[in-house]
C-alpha positions as CSV (number, residue, x, y, z in Angstrom):
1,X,-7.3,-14.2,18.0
2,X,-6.1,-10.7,19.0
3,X,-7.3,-8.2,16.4
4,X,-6.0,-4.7,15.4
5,X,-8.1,-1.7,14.5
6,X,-6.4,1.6,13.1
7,X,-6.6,5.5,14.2
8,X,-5.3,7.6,11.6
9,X,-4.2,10.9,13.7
10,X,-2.4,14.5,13.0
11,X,1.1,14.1,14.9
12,X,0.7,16.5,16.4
13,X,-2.4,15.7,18.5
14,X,-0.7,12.5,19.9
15,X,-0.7,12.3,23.6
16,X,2.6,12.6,26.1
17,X,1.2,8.7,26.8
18,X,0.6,7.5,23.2
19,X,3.9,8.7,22.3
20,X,5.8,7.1,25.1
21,X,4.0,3.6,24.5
22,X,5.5,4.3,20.5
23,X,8.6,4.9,21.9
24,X,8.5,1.6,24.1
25,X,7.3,-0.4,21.0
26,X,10.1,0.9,18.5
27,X,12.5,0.7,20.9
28,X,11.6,-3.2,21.7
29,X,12.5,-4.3,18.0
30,X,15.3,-1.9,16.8
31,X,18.9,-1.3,17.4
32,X,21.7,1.9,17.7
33,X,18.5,4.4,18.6
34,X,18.0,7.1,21.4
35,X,14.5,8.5,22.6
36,X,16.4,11.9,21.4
37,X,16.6,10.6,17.7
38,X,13.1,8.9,18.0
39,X,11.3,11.9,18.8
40,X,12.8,14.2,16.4
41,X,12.2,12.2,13.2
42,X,8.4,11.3,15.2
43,X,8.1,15.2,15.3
44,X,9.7,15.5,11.4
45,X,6.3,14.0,10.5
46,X,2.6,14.8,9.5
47,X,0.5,11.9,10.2
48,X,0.5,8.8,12.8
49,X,-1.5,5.6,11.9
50,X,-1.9,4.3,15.4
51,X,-2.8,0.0,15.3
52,X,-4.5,-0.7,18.8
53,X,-6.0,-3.2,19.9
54,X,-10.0,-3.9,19.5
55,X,-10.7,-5.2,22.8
56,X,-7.9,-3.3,25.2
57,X,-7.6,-0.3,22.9
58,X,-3.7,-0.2,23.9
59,X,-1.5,0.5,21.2
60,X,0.5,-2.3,19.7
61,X,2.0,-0.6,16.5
62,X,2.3,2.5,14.4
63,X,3.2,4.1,11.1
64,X,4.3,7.2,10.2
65,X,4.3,9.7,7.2
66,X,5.0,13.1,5.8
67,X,3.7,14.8,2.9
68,X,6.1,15.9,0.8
69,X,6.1,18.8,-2.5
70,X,9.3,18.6,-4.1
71,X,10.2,20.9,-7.5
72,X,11.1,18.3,-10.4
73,X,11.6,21.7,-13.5
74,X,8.2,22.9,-13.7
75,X,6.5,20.3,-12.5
76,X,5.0,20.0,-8.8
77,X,5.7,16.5,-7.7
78,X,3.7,14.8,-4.4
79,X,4.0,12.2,-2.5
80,X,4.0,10.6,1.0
81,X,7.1,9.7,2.9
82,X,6.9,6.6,5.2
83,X,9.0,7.0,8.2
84,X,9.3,4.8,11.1
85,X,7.0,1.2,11.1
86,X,6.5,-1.4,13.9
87,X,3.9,-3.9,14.9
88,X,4.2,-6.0,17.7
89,X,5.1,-9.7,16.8
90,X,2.0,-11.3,17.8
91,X,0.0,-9.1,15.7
92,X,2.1,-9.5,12.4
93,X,0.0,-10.8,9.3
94,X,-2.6,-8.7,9.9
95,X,-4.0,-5.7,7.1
96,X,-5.2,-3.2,9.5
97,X,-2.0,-0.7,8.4
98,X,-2.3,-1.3,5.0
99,X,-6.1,-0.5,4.8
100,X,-5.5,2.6,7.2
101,X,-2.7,3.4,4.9
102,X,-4.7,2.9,1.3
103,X,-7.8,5.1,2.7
104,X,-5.1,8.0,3.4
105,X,-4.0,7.8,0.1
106,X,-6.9,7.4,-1.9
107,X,-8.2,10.7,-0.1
108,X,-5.1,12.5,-1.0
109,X,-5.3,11.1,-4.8
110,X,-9.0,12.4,-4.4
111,X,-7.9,16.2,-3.8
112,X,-5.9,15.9,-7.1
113,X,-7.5,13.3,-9.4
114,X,-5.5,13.9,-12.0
115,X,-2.3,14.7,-10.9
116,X,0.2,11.8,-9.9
117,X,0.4,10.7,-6.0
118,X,3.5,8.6,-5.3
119,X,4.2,6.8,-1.9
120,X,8.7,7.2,-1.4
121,X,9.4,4.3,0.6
122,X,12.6,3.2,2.1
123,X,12.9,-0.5,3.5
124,X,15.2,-1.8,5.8
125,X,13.5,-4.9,6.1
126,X,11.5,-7.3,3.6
127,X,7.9,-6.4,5.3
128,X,7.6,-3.3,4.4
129,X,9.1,-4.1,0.8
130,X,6.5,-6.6,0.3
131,X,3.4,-4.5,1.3
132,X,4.5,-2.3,-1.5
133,X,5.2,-4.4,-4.2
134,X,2.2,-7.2,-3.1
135,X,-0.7,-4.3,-3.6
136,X,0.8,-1.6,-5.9
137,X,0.6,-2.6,-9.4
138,X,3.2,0.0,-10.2
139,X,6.3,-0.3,-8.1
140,X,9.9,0.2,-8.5
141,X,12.2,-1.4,-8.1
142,X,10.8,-4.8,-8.9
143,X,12.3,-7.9,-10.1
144,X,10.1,-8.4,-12.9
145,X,11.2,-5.2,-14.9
146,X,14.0,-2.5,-15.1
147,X,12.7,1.0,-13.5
148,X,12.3,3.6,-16.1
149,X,14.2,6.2,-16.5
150,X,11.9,8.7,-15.9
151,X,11.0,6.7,-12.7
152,X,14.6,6.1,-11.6
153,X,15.0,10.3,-12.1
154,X,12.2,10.9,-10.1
155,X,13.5,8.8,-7.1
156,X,16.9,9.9,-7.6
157,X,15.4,13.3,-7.2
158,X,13.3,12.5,-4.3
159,X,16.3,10.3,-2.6
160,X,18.6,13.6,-2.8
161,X,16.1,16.1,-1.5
162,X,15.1,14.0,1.4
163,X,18.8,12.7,2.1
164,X,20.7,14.9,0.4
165,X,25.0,12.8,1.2
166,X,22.7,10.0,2.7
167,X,21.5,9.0,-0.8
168,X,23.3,6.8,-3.1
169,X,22.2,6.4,-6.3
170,X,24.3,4.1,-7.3
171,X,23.4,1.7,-5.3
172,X,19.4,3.2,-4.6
173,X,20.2,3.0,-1.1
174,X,19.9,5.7,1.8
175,X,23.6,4.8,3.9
176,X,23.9,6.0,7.3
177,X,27.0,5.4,9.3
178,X,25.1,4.3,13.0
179,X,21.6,3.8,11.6
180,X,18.7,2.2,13.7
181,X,18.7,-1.4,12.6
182,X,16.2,-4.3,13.4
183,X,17.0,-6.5,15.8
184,X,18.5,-9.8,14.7
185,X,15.0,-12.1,15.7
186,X,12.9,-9.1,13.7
187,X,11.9,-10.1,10.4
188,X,14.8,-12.6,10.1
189,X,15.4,-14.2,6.2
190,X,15.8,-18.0,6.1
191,X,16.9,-19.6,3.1
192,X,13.4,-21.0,2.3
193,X,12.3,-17.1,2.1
194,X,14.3,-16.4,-0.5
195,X,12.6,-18.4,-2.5
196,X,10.2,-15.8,-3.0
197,X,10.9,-14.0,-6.0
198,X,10.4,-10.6,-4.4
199,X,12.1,-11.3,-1.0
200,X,15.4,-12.8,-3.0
201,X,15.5,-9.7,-4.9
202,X,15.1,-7.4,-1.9
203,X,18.1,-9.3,-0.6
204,X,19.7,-8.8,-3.8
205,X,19.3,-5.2,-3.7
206,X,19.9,-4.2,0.2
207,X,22.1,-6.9,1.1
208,X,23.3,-4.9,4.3
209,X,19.7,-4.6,5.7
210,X,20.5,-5.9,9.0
211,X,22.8,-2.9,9.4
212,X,20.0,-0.6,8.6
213,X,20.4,0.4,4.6
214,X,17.3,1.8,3.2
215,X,16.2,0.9,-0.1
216,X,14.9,3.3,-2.0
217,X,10.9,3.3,-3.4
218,X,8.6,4.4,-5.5
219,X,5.1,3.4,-6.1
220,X,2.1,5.3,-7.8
221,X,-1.0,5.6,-6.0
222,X,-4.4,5.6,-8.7
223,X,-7.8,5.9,-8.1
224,X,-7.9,2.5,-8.8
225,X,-5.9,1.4,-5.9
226,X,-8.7,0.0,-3.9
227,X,-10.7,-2.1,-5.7
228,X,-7.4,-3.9,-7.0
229,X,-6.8,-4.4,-3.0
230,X,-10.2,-5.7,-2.6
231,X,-9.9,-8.0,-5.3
232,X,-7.0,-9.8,-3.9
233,X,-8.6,-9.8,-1.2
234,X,-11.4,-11.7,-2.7
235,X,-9.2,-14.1,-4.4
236,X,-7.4,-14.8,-1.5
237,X,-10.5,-15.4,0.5
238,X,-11.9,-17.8,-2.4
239,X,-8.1,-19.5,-2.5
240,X,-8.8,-20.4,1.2
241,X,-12.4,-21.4,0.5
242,X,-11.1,-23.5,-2.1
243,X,-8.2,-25.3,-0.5
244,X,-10.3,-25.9,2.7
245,X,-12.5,-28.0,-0.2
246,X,-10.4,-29.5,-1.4
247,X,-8.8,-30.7,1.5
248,X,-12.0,-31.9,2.6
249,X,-13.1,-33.8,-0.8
250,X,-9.0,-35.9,0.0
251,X,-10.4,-36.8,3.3
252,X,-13.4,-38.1,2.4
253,X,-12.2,-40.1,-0.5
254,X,-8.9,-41.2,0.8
255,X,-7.1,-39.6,-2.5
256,X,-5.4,-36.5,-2.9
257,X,-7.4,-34.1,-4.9
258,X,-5.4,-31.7,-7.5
């Protein structure tokens, strides 16, 4: 299986080459997008997570992200902004970007320990949606709960300084008239999909995704973080263990096992 490793770079050391592979990539899987609008939000931006491959080292995906310092009264809020995501296809499932993304974080949490780090997402599609609220324990929105109030200021505020006409808070979505939008065979919902909880409620929320609305995220970052990532990842390791059991202990008994 072809495996992904990931190069956490300044922007503004990438290469004439590595950004015209990004551009080739990005361009591949979205709609109603120019080189010209590409580079400008690429250059808008502080730091490139580059996914390459192990054995070819070419790049097959990227994510982007800006620090951001925003006034809320007199308090000094901070947080990273993602910008522009994209993996090729036959690399999606993999955790490469999200580890890349979590060790970022948790070394920006570590410069202010005690002052709160938020990552401001906004998600045109259900993948990036779901890497949120699947590892960050506190996430809005989120079907489970109503967003606080002071949570629902705090993106409002964010959503207004970054988008300023674009925002609608109403609705928690970023509308722009012409927007890059994914492709209709990128990320596609099915019915069966929105079954998931999470995914139904994404829908629920953005229900013009394929025409490129943005909802609008918020998700505290803790010092925590990673060992709560590396525990799911332990009990979805021992899940896998134990279905592969179990599977085995049906075969060899002729019964299905419970």
């Amino acid at each position: 299986m072809k495996r992904l490793t990931s190069l956490t770079l300044e922007r503004s050391s990438l290469s004439t080459a590595q950004v015209e592979r990004m551009w080739a990539i990005f361009h591949r899987y979205y709609l109603n997008t120019t080189k010209e609008i590409f580079t400008k939000d690429l250059n808008d931006k502080d730091i490139v997570f580059l996914l390459v491959d192990q054995k070819t080292q070419e790049i097959q995906g990227f994510s982007t992200l800006k620090n951001i310092t925003v006034k809320e009264g007199k308090k000094t809020i901070h947080a990273v902004f993602s910008g522009d995501t994209i993996i090729e296809k036959e690399y999606w499932g993999q955790g490469a970007l999200g580890i890349a993304f979590l060790k970022y974080l948790f070394m920006q949490k570590l410069r202010r320990p005690f002052s709160p780090l938020y990552w401001f997402l906004i998600s045109k599609g259900f993948k990036t949606y779901l890497l949120m609220a699947n590892n960050f324990q506190t996430h809005y929105p989120r079907f489970e709960t109503k967003t606080p109030r002071s949570i629902q200021k705090l993106i409002d505020h964010l959503g207004e300084s970054l988008f300023a006409d674009s925002y609608r808070a109403d609705l928690g979505l970023i509308k722009i008239q012409n927007k890059d939008a994914l492709k209709e065979d990128v990320a596609p919902i099915t019915v069966d999909m929105l079954k998931n909880e999470r995914i139904s409620y994404f829908v629920k929320l953005n229900p013009d995704w394929k025409k490129g609305d943005e909802l609008v995220c918020l998700a505290q970052m803790t010092l925590f973080m990673p060992f709560y990532y590396q525990f799911k990842i332990i009990q979805k390791n021992l899940k896998k263990i134990g279905d592969s059991t179990l599977g085995k202990l049906s075969e060899l008994f002729g019964v299905v096992v419970k």
